[in-house]
Residue, then its C-alpha position, 0 to 999 in steps of 0.5 A: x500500500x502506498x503511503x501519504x508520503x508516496x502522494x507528496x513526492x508525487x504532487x511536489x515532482x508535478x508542481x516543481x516539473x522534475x524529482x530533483x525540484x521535488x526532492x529540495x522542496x521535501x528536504x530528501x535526496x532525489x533517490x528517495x523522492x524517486x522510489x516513492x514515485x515508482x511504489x505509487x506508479x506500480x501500486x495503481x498500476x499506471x504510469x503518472x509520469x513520463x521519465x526521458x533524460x531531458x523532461x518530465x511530463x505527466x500523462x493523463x492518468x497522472x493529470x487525473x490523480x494529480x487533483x484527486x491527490x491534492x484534494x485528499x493531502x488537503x483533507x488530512x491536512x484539515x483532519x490533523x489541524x481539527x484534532x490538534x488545535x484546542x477548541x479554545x484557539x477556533x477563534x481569530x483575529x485574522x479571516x484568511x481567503x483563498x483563491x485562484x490569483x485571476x479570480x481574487x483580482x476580478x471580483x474580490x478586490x472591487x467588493x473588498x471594501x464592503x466585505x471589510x466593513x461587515x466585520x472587525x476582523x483582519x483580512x488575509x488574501x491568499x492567491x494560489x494558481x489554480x482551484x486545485x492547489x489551494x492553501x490549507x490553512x484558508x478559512x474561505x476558499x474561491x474555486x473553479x467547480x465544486x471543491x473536491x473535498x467535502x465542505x459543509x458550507x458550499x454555495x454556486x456564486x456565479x455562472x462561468x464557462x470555459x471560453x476560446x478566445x483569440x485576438x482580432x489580430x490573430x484571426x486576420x493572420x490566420x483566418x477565421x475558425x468554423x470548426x473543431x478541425x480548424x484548431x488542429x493546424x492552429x497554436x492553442x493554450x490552456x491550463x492544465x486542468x482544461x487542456x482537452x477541449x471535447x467541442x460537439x457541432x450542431x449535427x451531433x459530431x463531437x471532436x477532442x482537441x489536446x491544447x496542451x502540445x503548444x503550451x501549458x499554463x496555470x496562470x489565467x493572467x499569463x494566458x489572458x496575455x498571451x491570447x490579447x497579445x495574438x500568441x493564439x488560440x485560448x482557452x479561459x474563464x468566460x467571468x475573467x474574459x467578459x471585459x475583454x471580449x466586451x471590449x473586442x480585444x479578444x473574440x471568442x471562438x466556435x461559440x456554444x460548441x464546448x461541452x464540459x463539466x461544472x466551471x461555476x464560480x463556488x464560495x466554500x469553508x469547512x465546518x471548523x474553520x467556519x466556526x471561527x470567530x468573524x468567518x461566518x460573517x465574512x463568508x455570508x458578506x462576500x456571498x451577500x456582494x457576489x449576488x448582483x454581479 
């Protein structure tokens, strides 16, 4: 049986892209992180990462894991702070929230005022890249799609899809796209928890496009960049993407023929966290200045 160790290396060989990063970041030698690996490949039975001698890469049954994997480190992170902070330490001075870096800068930073005025508390933001890597110790979490891990507090904010955009730049370059077999001959982005894009045309045909062969990125900013600066075809958040497909500096591509599961906007907080002196309050605040947007 692999161990909760076994799924550390994994996650840190993921996020720091190779077993030497992995092993600095664990304070172990590169063997040790190595070995841990294999247990966990051969106890699943599936291959998470491809070894060459220039690069690493996680496969698609890796990419699966890997979110699986994080969710459950989190959770046992909780489980262990429940047990060992005393009931008489559950209030704060501080209301810690987390949430992707895109998605605190487009809406909580213009409703940050109001939220700070319903309580006394300090707060604390806390970015992360993505809905997958969020920091444990956050009172209130933002994430893309249900959270994984169970949370007893758990409400939808706002309706978002996943969006292919392109700049008006790029489309006069390279024509137009009308189909999903035109994305095959063009340069498309996207992170790496939304690189497959499944599209269904109105007769029915469903085609798979894999964006991750040209480029990877967690970072929703960056890709925001890369699509206004005319890099190619890219796949984003519609909530991040509105102003500028709003405002023409991006159009959006084969709209409507996109099929995926759940991208809405969830707010969410453990029952002990939110427990927490001022938690509640922040927590109906945020969701009370969400609703009109």
């Amino acid at each position: 049986m692999y161990s909760v160790e076994d799924l550390i290396a994994f996650v840190s060989i993921v996020e720091k892209g190779s077993v030497t990063g992995a092993a600095n970041s664990m304070d172990l030698d590169p063997a040790t992180v190595s070995r841990r690996l294999s247990k966990l490949e051969t106890k699943l039975g599936v291959s998470l990462i491809k070894r060459s001698t220039r690069r690493m890469a996680i496969t698609s049954e890796g990419n699966l894991f890997y979110k699986h994997a994080v969710a459950a480190i989190r959770l046992l992170q909780q489980a262990e702070q429940s047990v060992l902070t005393p009931a008489s330490e559950t209030s704060s001075d501080s209301i810690s929230i987390a949430g992707p870096h895109w998605l605190i800068q487009d809406l909580l930073v213009s409703e940050l005022q109001n939220i700070i005025d319903a309580q006394d508390a300090t707060l604390e933001l806390l970015g992360c890249e993505t809905s997958d890597t969020l920091p444990s110790q956050a009172a209130i979490c933002f994430s893309v799609g249900q959270y994984s891990v169970a949370s007893e507090h758990q409400v939808c904010l706002l309706r978002n899809r996943t969006v292919l955009c392109a700049a008006p730049a790029y489309l006069a370059r390279h024509g137009g796209v009308s189909s999903a077999q035109d994305l095959a001959s063009r340069t498309c982005m996207a992170s790496r928890a939304n690189h497959v894009w499944t599209l269904k045309d109105a007769t029915g045909v469903t085609s798979t496009i894999s964006a991750g062969k040209h480029l990877l990125c967690d970072d929703d900013a960056t890709l925001m960049s890369l699509a206004r600066a005319g890099q190619g075809i890219v796949a984003l958040n519609s909530v991040h993407a509105a102003k500028a497909l709003r405002a023409g500096e991006l159009i959006e591509i084969l709209p409507g023929l996109l099929h995926e599961s759940d991208r809405n906007i969830y707010l969410h907080s453990d029952s002990n966290r939110y427990a927490m002196n001022g938690v509640e309050s922040c927590y109906k605040a945020i969701q009370k200045s969400m609703s009109g947007q």
